[in-house]
C-alpha positions as a Python dict, from the first residue, in 0.01 Angstrom:
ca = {
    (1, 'X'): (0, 0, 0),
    (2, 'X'): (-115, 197, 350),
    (3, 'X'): (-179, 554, 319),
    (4, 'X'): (-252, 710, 607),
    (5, 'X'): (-571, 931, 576),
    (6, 'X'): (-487, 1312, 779),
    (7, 'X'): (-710, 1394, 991),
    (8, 'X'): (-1028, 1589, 991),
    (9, 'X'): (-970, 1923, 1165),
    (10, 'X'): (-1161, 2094, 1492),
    (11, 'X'): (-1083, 2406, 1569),
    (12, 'X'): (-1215, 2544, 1929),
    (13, 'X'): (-1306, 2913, 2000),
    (14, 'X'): (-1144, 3009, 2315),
    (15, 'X'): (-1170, 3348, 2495),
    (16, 'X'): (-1106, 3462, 2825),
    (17, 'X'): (-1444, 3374, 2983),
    (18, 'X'): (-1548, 3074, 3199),
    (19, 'X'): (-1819, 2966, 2934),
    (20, 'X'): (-1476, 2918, 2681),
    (21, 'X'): (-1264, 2698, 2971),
    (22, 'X'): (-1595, 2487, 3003),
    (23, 'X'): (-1561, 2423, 2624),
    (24, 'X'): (-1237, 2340, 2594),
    (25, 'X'): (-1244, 2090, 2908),
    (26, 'X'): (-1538, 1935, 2775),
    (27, 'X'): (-1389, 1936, 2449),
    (28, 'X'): (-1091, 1725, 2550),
    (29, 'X'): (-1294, 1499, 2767),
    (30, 'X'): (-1529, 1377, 2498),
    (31, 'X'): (-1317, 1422, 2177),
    (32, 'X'): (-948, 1375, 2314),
    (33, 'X'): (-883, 1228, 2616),
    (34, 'X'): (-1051, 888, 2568),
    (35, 'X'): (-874, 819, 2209),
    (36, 'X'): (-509, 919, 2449),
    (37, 'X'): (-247, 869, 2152),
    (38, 'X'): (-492, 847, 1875),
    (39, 'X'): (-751, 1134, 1893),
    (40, 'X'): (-1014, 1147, 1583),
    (41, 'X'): (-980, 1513, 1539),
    (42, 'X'): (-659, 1705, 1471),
    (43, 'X'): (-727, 1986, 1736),
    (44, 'X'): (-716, 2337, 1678),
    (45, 'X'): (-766, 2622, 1945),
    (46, 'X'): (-823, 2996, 1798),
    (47, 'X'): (-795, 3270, 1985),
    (48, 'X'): (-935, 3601, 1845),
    (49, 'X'): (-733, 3924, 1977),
    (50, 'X'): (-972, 4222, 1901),
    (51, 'X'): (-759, 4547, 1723),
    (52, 'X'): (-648, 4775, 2006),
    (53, 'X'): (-889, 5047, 1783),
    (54, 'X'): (-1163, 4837, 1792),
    (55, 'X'): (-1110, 4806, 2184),
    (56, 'X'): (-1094, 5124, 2250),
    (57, 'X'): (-1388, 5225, 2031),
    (58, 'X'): (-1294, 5609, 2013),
    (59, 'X'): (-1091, 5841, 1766),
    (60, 'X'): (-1015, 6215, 1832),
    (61, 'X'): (-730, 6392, 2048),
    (62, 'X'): (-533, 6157, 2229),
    (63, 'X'): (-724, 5836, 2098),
    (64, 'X'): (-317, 5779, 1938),
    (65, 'X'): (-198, 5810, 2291),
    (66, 'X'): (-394, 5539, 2422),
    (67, 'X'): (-368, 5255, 2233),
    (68, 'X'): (-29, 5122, 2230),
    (69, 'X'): (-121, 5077, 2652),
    (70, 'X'): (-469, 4893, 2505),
    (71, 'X'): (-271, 4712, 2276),
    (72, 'X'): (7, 4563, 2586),
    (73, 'X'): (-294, 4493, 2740),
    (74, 'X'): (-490, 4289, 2499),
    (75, 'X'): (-168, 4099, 2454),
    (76, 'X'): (-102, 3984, 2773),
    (77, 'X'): (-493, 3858, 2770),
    (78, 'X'): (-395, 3660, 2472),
    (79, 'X'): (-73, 3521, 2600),
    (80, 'X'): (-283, 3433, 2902),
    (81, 'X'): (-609, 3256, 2748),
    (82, 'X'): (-341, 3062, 2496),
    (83, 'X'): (-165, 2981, 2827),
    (84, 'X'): (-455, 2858, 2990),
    (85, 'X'): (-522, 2644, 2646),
    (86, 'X'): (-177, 2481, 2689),
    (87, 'X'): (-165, 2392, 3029),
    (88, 'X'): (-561, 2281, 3046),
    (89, 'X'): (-434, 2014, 2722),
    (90, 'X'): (-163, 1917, 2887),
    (91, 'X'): (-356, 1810, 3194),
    (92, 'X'): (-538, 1619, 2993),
    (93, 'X'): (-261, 1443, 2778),
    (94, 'X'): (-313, 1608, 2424),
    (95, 'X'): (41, 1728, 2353),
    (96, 'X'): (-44, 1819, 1985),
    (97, 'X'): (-276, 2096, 1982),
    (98, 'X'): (-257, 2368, 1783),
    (99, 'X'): (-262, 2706, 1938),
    (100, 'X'): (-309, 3053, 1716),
    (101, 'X'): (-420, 3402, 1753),
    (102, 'X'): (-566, 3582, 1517),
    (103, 'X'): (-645, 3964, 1496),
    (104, 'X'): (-963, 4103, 1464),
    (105, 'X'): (-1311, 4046, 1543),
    (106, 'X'): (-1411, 3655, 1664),
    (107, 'X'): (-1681, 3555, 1428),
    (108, 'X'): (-1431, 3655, 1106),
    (109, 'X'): (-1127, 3494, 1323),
    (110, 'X'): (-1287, 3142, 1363),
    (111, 'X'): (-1465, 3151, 1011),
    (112, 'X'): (-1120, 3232, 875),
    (113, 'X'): (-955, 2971, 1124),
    (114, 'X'): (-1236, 2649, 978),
    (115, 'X'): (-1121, 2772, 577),
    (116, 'X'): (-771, 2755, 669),
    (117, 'X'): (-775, 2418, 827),
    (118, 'X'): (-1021, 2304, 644),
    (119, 'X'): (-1203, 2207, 979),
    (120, 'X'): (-1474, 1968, 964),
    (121, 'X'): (-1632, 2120, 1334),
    (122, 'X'): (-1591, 2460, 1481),
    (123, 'X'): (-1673, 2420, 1865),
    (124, 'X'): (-1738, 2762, 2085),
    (125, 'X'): (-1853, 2813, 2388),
    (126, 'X'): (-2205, 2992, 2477),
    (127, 'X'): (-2174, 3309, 2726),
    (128, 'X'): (-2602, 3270, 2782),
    (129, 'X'): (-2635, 3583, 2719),
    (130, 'X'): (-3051, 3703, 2711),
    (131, 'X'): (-3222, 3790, 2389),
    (132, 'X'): (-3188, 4155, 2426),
    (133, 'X'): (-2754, 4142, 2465),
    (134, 'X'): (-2751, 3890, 2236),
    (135, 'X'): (-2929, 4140, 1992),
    (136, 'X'): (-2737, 4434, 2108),
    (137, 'X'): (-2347, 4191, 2100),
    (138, 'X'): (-2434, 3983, 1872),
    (139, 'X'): (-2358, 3619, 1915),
    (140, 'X'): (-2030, 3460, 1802),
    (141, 'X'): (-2201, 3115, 1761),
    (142, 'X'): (-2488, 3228, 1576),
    (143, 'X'): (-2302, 3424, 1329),
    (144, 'X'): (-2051, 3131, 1287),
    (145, 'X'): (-2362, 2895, 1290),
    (146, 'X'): (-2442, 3042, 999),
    (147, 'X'): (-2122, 3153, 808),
    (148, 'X'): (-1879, 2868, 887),
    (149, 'X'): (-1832, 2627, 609),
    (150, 'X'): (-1834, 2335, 836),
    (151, 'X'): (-2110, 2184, 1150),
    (152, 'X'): (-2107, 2372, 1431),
    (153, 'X'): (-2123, 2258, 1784),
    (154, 'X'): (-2209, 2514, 2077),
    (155, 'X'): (-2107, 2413, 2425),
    (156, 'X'): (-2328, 2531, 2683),
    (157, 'X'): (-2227, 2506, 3088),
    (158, 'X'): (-2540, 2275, 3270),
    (159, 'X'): (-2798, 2464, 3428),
    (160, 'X'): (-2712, 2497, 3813),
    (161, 'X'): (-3071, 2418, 3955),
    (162, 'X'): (-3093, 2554, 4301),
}
């Protein structure tokens, strides 16, 4: 008697920055495109769409006015990074990705994303950013290095020597 075993999920961080279109490509190349029909991961690209409020970062007189515009906006950002997800795993074959947004703030997004998959790797991007922003921003990857219940691989863009 065969049973077929599912498989193990990945889920991939994706934003609207180069560093996150890096990820994904190299992503596919190592993990999907050389298995074509038979990848080892069942893939999973998360998108997190910050709250317009959160955006916006201000409250007071007119605040109320603004954010439905900051809302349309961060929308169309979404429908275009989830876009860009599509058509960048189509080029390379993988027709059965899965592609969500979630609301809210990208280290809780992708943490939430690996629990409700049950992901065995999270893969994000890194933006490089220098000790002091990373202190100031905080880093997705090293919060998620350290909350996600599952390994974590960070994909960093080659150093361009000159």
């Amino acid at each position: 008697m065969a049973t077929t075993t599912e498989k193990q999920a990945m889920v991939v961080g994706i934003d609207d920055s180069e560093h996150s279109t890096y990820a994904l490509q190299w992503i596919l190349d190592h993990f999907f495109a050389p298995f074509a029909s038979n990848p080892p991961f069942k893939l999973v690209i998360v998108h997190a769409k910050p709250s317009a409020s959160s955006a916006v970062g201000l409250a007071g007189p007119g605040a109320a006015d603004v954010l439905p515009y900051v809302d349309a906006d961060l929308r169309k950002i979404a429908a275009r990074v989830v876009e860009k997800a599509k058509e960048l795993c189509l080029s390379k074959s993988v027709h059965d990705a899965v592609v969500e947004v979630g609301e809210g703030d990208a280290r809780n997004v992708l943490c939430d994303a690996v629990e409700k998959h049950h992901a065995s790797i999270l893969a994000v991007g890194s933006h490089g950013y220098g000790a002091i922003k990373r202190a100031v921003l905080g880093s997705v990857s090293d919060y998620c290095s350290h909350h996600a219940h599952c390994s974590v691989m960070i994909v960093k863009r080659p150093k361009i020597k000159h």
